[in-house]
C-alpha positions as CSV (number, residue, x, y, z in Angstrom):
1,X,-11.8,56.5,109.4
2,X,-9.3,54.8,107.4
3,X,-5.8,54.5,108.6
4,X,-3.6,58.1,108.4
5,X,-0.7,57.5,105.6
6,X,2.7,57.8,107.4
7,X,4.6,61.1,107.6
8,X,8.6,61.8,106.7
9,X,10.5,64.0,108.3
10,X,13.7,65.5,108.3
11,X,14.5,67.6,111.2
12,X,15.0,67.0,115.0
13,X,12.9,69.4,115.8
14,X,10.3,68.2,113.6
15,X,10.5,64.9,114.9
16,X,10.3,66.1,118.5
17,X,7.1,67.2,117.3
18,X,6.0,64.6,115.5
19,X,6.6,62.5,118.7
20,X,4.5,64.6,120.8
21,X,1.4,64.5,118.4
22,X,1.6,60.5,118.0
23,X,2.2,61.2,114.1
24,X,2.8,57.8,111.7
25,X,6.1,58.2,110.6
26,X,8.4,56.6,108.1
27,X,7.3,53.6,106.0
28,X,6.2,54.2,102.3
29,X,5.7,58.1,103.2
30,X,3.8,60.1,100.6
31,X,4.0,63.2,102.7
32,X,6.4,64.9,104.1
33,X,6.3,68.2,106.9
34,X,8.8,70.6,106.7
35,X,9.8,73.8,107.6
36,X,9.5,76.6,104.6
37,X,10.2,80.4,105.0
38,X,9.0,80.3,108.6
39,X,6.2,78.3,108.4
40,X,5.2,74.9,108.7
41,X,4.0,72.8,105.6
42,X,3.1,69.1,104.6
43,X,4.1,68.4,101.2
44,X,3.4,65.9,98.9
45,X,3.5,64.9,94.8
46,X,3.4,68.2,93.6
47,X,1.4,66.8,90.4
48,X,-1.4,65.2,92.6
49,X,-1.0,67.4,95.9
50,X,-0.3,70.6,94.3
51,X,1.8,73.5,96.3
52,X,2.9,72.8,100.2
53,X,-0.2,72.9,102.7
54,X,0.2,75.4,105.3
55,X,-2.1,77.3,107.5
56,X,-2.0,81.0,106.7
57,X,-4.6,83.3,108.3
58,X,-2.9,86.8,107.3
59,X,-2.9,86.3,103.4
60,X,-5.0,84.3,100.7
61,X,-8.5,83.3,100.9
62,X,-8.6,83.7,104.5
63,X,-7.6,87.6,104.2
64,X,-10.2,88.1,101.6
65,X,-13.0,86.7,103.2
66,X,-12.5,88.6,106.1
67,X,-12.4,91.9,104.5
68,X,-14.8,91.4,101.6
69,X,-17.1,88.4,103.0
70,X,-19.8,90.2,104.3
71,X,-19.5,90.3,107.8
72,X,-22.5,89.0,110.0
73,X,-24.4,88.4,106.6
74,X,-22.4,85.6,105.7
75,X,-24.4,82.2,106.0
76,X,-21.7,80.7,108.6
77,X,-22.2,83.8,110.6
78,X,-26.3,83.5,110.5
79,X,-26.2,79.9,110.9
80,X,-24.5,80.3,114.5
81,X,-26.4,83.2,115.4
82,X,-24.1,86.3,115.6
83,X,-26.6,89.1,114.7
84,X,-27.1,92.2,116.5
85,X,-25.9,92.3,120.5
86,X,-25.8,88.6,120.4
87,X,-21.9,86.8,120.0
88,X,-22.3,83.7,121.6
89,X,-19.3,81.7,122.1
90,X,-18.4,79.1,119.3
91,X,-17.0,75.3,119.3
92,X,-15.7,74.7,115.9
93,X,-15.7,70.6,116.6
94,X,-14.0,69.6,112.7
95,X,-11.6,72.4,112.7
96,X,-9.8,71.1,109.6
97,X,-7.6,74.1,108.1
98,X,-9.3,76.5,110.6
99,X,-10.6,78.9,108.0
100,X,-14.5,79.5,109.6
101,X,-13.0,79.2,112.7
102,X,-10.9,82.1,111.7
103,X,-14.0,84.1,110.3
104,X,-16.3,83.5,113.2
105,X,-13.3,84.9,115.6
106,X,-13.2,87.7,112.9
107,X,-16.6,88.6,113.8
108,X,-16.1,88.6,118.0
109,X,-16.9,85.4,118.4
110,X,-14.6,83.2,120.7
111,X,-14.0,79.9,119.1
112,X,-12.8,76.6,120.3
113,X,-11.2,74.8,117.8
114,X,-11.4,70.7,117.8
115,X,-9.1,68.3,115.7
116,X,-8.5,65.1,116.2
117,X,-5.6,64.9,113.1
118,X,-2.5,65.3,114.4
119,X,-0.7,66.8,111.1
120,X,-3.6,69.0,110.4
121,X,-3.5,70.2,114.4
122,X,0.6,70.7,114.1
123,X,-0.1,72.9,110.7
124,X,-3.2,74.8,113.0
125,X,-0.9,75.2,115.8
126,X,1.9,76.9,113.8
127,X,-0.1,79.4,111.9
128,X,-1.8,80.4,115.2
129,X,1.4,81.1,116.1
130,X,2.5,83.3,113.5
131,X,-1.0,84.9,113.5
132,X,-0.8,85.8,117.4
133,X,2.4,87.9,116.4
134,X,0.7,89.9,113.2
135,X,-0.1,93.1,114.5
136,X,-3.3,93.0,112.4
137,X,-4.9,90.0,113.1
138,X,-3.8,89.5,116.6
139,X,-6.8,90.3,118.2
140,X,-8.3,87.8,116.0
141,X,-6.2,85.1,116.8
142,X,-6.6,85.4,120.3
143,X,-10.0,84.8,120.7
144,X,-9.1,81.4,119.1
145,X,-8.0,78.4,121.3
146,X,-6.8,75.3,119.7
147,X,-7.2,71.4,121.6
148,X,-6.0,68.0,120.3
149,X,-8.8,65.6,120.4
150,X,-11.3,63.8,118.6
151,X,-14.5,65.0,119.2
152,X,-16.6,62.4,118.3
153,X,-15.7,60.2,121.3
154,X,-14.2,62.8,124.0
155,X,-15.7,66.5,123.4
156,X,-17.5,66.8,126.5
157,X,-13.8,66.1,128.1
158,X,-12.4,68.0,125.4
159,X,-14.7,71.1,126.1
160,X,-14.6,70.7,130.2
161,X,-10.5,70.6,130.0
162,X,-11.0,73.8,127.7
163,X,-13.1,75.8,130.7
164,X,-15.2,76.9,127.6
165,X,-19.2,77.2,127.8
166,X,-20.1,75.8,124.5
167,X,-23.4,77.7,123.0
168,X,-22.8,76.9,119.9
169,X,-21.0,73.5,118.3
170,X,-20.0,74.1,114.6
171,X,-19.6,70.8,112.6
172,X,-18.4,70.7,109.1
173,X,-17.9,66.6,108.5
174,X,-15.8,65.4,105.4
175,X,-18.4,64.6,103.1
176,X,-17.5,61.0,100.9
177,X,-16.2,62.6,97.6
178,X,-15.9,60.3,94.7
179,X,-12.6,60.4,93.0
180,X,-13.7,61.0,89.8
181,X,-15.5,64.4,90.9
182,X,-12.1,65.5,92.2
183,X,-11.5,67.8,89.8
184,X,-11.5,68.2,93.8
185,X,-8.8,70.9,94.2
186,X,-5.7,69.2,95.2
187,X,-5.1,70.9,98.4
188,X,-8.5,69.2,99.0
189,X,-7.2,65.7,97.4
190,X,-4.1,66.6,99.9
191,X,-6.6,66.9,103.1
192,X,-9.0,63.9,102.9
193,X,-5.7,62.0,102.5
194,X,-4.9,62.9,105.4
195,X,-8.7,62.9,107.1
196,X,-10.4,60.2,105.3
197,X,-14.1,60.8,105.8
198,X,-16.3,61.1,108.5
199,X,-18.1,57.8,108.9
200,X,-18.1,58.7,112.7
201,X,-20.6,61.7,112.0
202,X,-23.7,60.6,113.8
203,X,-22.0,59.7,116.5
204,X,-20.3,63.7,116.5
205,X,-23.9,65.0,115.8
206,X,-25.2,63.1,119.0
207,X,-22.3,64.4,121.4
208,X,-22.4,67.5,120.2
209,X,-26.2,67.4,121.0
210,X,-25.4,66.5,124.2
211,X,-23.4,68.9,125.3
212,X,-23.9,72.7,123.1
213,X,-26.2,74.3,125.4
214,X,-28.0,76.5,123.0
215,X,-27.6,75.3,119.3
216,X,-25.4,72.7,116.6
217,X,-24.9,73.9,113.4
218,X,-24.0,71.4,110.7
219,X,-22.5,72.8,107.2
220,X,-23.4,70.0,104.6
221,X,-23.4,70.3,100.4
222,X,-26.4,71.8,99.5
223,X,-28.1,68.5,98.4
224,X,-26.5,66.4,100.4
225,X,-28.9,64.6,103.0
226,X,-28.6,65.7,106.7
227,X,-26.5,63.4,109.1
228,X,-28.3,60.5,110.2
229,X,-30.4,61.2,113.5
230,X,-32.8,63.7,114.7
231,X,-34.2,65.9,111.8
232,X,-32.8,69.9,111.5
233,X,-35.3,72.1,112.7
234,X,-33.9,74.8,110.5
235,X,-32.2,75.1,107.5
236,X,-30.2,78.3,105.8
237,X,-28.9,77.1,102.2
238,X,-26.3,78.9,100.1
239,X,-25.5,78.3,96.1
240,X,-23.1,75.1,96.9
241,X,-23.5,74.5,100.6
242,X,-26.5,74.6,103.9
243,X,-26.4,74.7,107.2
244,X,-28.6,72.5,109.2
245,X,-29.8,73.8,112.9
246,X,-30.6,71.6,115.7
247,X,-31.8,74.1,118.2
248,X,-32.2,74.0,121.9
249,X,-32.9,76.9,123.2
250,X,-32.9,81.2,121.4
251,X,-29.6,83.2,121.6
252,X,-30.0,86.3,122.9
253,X,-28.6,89.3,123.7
254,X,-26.1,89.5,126.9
């Protein structure tokens, strides 16, 4: 992972936070996080980055996916086994923005969310906040817990500091995106500046082989190849992305 671009920021509180997540700060800062109506945001070039990047799990694409997304049917939900009498709980290892973490908790699952970013983690941190004091999704957000940490070299720690039995380990790597395909949305362009790619993911598939007790599911583009290391012994695919199963043992009903 290449280095993380420093960070400006303009508040003492900010900076007290910024301090406690070991974020690069000052220098030739393209970003900047910043409190805006109530929440917290990382902005950038507004040409390149496009609006503010916050977390936001009551409105947006979130929202819509949890009412119109089709419930268990969804390939995310399949892919880590929530069907009928069977909610096993979920370690979302590459949390990123948090949204299928969000839909698996939507769905009963309790999810432990992983990232090892500390801007991304601050902007997870703050909407979980926010989200814990939503009437609405509430109940949601609590069945989400949130660690620091990369999981690539500590989960096992990670996941034993947690007290949480890991069934299931979700991974969803950055895939290498050539720039010239970025018509990538720009709040994607704003995220892998901050994440870089995951040149580290055979080393996450292998720990999280090591330690999910029942199943990893890895979400890849849909011809993409799998991560290097042991083959899938499933596969679901969707239109535009798969999810690759390395199983260990069956889910079943509790």
């Amino acid at each position: 992972m290449s280095a993380l671009p420093p960070v400006a920021v303009h508040d003492k509180a900010l900076s007290a936070l910024a301090e406690r997540l070991g974020l690069p700060i000052g220098g030739e800062a393209q970003l900047t996080l910043e409190c805006c109506d109530g929440r917290l945001v990382l902005a950038g070039d507004a040409k390149r980055y496009g609006h503010p990047l916050a977390v936001e799990f009551a409105s947006g694409t979130v929202a819509h996916r949890r009412r119109f997304g089709g419930g268990r049917g969804q390939l995310i939900a399949r892919a880590c086994g929530l069907a009928q009498g069977v909610t096993p709980s979920i370690v979302d290892a590459t949390a990123g923005l948090g949204r299928d973490a969000f839909v698996l908790a939507s769905l009963g699952a309790p999810v432990l969310l992983v990232e090892r970013v500390g801007v991304i983690f601050a902007l997870l941190e703050d909407g979980l906040v926010r989200a814990l004091r939503d009437v609405e999704i509430a109940e949601i957000a609590a069945r989400m817990t949130l660690i620091h940490g990369d999981a690539a070299t500590e989960l096992e720690a990670l996941i034993a500091a947690a007290d949480f039995p890991p069934q299931v380990i979700h991974l969803d790597p950055m895939f290498p995106h050539r720039e010239k395909s970025a018509l990538v949305k720009k709040e994607m362009r704003l995220f892998r500046t901050l994440a870089g790619d995951d040149g580290d993911a055979p080393r996450l598939l292998e720990a999280a082989l090591d330690v999910a007790t029942h199943r990893v599911v890895v979400k890849r583009p849909r011809k993409a190849p799998p991560i290097e290391g042991p083959p899938p012994r499933h596969v679901i695919e969707g239109k535009t992305s798969r999810y690759d199963l390395y199983v260990h043992q069956a889910l079943r009903a509790g």
